[in-house]
C-alpha positions as CSV (number, residue, x, y, z in Angstrom):
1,X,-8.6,-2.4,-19.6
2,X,-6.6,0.4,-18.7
3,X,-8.9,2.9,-20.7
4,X,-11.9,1.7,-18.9
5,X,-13.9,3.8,-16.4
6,X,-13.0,1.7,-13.6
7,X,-16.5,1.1,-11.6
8,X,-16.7,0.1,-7.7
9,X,-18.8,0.2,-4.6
10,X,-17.7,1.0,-1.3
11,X,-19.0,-0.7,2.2
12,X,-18.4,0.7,5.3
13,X,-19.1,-0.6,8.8
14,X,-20.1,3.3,9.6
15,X,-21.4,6.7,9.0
16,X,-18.5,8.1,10.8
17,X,-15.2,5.4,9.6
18,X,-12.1,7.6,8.7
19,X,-11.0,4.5,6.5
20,X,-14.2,4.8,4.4
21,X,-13.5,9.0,4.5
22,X,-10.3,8.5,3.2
23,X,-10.2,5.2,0.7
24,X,-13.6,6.6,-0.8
25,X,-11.9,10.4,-1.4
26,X,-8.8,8.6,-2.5
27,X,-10.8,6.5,-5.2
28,X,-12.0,9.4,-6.4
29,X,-9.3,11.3,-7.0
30,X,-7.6,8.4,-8.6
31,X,-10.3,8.7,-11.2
32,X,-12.6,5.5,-10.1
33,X,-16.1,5.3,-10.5
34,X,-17.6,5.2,-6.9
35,X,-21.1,4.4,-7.7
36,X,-22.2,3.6,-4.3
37,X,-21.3,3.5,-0.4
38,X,-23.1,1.0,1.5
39,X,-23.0,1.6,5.4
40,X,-24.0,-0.6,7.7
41,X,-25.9,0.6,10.4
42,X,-24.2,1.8,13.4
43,X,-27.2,0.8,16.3
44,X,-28.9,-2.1,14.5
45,X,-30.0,-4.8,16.8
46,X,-28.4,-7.4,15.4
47,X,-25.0,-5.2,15.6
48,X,-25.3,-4.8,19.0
49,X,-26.2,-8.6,19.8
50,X,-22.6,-8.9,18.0
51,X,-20.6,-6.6,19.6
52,X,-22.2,-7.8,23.1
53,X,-21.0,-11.1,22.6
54,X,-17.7,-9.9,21.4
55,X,-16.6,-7.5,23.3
56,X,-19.4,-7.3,26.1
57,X,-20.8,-4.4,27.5
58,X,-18.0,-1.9,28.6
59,X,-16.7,-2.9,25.1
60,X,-19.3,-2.1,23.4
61,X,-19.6,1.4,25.1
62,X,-15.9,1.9,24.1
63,X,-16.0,1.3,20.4
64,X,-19.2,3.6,20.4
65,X,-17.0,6.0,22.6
66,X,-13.9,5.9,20.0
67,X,-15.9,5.6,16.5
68,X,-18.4,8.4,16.7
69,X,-17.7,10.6,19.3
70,X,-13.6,10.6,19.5
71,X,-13.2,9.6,15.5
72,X,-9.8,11.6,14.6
73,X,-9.2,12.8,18.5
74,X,-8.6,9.2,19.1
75,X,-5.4,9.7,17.1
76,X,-2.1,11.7,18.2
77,X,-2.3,14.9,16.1
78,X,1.7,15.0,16.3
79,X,2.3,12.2,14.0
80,X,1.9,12.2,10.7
81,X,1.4,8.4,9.9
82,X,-1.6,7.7,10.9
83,X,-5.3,8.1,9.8
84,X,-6.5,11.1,10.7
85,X,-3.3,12.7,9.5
86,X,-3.7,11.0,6.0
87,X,-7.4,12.6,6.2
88,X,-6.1,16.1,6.8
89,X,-3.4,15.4,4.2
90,X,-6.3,15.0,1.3
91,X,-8.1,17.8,2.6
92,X,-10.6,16.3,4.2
93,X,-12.8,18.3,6.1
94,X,-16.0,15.9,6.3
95,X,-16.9,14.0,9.6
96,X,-19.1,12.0,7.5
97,X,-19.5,9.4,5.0
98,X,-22.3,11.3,3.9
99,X,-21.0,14.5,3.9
100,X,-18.5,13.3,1.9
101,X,-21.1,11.5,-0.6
102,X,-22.8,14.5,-0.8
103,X,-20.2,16.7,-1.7
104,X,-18.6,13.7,-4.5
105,X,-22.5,13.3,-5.7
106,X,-22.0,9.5,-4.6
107,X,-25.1,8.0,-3.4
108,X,-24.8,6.8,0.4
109,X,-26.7,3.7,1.2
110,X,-27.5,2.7,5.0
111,X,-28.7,-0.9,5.3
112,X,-28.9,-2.7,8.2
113,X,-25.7,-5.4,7.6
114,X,-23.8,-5.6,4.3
115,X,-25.4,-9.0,4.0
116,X,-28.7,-8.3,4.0
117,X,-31.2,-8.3,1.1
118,X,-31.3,-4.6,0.5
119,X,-27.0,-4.2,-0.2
120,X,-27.4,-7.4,-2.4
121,X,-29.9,-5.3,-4.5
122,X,-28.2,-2.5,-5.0
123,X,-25.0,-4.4,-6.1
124,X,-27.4,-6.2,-8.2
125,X,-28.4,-2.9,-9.7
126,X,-25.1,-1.5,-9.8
127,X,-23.2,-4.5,-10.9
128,X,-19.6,-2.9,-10.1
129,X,-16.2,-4.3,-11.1
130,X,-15.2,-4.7,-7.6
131,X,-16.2,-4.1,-4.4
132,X,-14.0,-1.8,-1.4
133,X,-14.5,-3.3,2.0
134,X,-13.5,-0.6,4.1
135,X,-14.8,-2.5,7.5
136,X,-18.5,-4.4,8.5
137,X,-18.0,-8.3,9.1
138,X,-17.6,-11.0,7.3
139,X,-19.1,-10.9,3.6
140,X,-21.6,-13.6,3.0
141,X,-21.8,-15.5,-0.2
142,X,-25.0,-13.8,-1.6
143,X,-22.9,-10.6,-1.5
144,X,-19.7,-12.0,-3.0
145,X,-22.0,-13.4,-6.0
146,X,-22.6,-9.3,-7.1
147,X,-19.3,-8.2,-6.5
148,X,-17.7,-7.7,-9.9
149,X,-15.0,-9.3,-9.2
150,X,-14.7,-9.7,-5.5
151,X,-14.5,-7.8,-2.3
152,X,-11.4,-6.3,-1.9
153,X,-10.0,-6.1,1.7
154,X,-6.8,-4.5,3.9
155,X,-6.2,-7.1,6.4
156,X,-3.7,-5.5,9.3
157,X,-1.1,-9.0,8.8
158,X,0.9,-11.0,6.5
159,X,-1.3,-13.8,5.1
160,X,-1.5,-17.0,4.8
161,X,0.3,-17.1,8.0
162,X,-1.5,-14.7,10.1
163,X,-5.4,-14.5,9.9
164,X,-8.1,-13.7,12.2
165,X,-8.2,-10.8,15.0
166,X,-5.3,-9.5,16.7
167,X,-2.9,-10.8,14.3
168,X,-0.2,-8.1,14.6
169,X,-0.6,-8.3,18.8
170,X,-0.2,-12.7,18.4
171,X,2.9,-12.0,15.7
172,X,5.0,-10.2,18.2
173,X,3.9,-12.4,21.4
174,X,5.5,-15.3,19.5
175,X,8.1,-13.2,18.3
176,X,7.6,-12.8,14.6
177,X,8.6,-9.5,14.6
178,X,9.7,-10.5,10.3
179,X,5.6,-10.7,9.6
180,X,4.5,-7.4,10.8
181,X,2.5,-5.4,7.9
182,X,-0.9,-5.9,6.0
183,X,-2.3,-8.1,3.1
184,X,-4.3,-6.8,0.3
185,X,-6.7,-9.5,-0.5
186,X,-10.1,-10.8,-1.6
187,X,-12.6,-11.5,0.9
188,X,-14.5,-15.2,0.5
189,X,-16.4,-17.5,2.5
190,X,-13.6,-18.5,4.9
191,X,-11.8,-15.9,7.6
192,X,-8.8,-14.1,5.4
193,X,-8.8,-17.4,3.3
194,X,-9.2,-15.5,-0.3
195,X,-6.8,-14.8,-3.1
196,X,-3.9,-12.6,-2.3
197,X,-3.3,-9.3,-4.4
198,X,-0.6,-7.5,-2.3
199,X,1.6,-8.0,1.2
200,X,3.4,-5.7,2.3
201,X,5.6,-5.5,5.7
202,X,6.0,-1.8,7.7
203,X,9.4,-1.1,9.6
204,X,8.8,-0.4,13.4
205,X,11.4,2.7,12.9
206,X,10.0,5.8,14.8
207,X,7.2,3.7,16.5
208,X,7.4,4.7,20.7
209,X,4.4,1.8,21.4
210,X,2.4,-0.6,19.5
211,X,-0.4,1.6,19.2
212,X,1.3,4.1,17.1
213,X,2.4,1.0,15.1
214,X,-0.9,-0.1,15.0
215,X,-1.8,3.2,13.1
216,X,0.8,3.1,10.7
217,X,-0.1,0.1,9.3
218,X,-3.9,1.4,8.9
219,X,-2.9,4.6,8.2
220,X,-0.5,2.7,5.0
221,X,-3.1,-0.3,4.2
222,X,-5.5,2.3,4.0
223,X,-3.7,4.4,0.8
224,X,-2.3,0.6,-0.7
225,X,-5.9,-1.1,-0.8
226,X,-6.9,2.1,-3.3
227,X,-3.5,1.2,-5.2
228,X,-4.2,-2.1,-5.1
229,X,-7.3,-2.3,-6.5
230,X,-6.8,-0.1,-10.0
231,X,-3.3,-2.1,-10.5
232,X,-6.0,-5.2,-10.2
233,X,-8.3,-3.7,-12.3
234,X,-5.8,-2.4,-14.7
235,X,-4.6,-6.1,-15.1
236,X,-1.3,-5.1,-13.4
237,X,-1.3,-7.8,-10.6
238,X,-2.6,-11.0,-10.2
239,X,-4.4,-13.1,-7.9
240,X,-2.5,-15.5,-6.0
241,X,-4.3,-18.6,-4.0
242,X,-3.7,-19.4,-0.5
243,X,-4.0,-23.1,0.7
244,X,-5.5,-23.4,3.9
245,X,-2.7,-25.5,5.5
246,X,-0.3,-22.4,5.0
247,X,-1.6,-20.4,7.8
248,X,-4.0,-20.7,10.9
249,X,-6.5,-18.5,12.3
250,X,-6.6,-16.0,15.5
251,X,-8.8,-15.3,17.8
252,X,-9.4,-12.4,19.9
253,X,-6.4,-11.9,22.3
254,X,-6.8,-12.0,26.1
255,X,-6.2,-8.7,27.9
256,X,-2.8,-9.7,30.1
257,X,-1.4,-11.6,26.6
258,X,-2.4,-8.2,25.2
259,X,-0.4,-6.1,27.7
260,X,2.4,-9.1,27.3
261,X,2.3,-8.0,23.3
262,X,2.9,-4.3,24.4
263,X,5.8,-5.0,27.0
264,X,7.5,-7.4,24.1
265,X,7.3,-4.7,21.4
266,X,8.9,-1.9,23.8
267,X,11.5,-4.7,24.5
268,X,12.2,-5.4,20.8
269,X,12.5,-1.6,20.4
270,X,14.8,-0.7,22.9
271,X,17.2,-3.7,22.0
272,X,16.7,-2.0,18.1
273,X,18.0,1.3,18.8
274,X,22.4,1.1,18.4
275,X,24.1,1.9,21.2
276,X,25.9,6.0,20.9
């Protein structure tokens, strides 16, 4: 399988995602196939209707805020592990998906969610050998049926243990500071409940808050889900099974357990650094 064109589409949860910017360059340099991005569409109705009921209004305004307007601002430019920097390390100079598609003659796709009929039949169509999530929700099964082989994900914890939202936050409130990192996985029906490619934990070396820690595993899951993915193609790793009863799911984390998180990671740091 090695000498086979390796063929894949890419979704993204927006027009302006660094992640897509990056993983979709990165692809392409690696010699993949991108035959398609799929966006989802930033101000659809039904998007909103989420992101109200998630986050609520002042939420809402703030993800807009940081996503389109603030992008790679949003990110310190001293560091070097971290998305943006990765982005200015490839030589990106795009603040676009489709910029970017335009420039790789990769076809951009906006549909209104990556579940909907019209990003089933273009994977239909394309019929790829895998598919690159890249952000956008949960994947329904209609999409997971025209995926080649699946829908590959980055998920910012160590499965089975750790799935859900705010999973590197609820690690270190309960002191799990040993299952800090990202899984490289296949999306299914459940939450973070597919077959396992890749974990991989991150050292907290160097790291001042959790923020910046926060953005060294995306700015790390981001380069390893591309890896990933060609070693899977390539027949290099295998898919590994999680059983349900192995791990539990997370929810959303509460804004003072949040700021508890925060406090307990500068804790853990300053009792890391040896005394002179």
């Amino acid at each position: 399988m090695k000498n086979k064109m390796k063929r894949v589409v890419v979704f993204s949860p927006s027009n302006f995602s660094l992640n897509t910017l990056c993983i979709t360059a990165l692809l392409h340099l690696k010699g993949v196939e991108v035959e398609a991005v799929i966006i989802r569409e930033l101000l659809s109705l039904k998007r909103i209707i989420f992101e109200l009921t998630k986050n609520g209004f002042s939420g809402l305004v703030r993800r807009i805020w940081i996503k389109v307007f603030l992008c790679a601002m949003a990110y310190d430019k001293q560091r070097v592990d971290n998305i943006a920097s990765f982005k200015k390390e490839l030589g990106l100079k795009f603040n676009t998906v489709k910029q970017l598609g335009r420039y790789y003659g990769i076809p951009v796709i906006f549909c209104k969610d990556l579940n909907d009929d019209a990003a089933v039949s273009h994977l239909k169509k394309i019929n790829p050998d895998a598919v690159i999530f890249t952000g956008g929700g949960l994947i329904r099964k209609k999409v997971l049926e025209y995926a080649g082989s699946g829908v590959i994900n980055a998920h910012p914890g160590i499965l089975p243990l750790y799935r859900g939202m705010d999973v590197t936050e609820w690690a270190i409130l309960e002191n799990r500071f040993d299952c800090l990192g990202f899984t490289i996985h296949f999306m299914d029906n459940g939450v973070d409940t597919g077959d396992i490619l890749r974990t991989e934990k991150i050292e907290l070396t160097g790291c001042e808050n959790l923020k910046q820690y926060k953005d060294r595993i995306e700015r790390t899951a981001c380069e390893e889900i591309v890896n990933t993915a060609i070693d899977y193609l390539d027949g290099l790793v295998e898919r590994k099974p999680q059983k349900k009863e192995d791990g539990k799911q997370y929810f959303r984390m509460p804004y003072h357990l949040r700021k508890a998180a925060e406090s307990s990671f500068a804790s853990f740091q300053k009792l890391s650094i040896p005394s002179k």
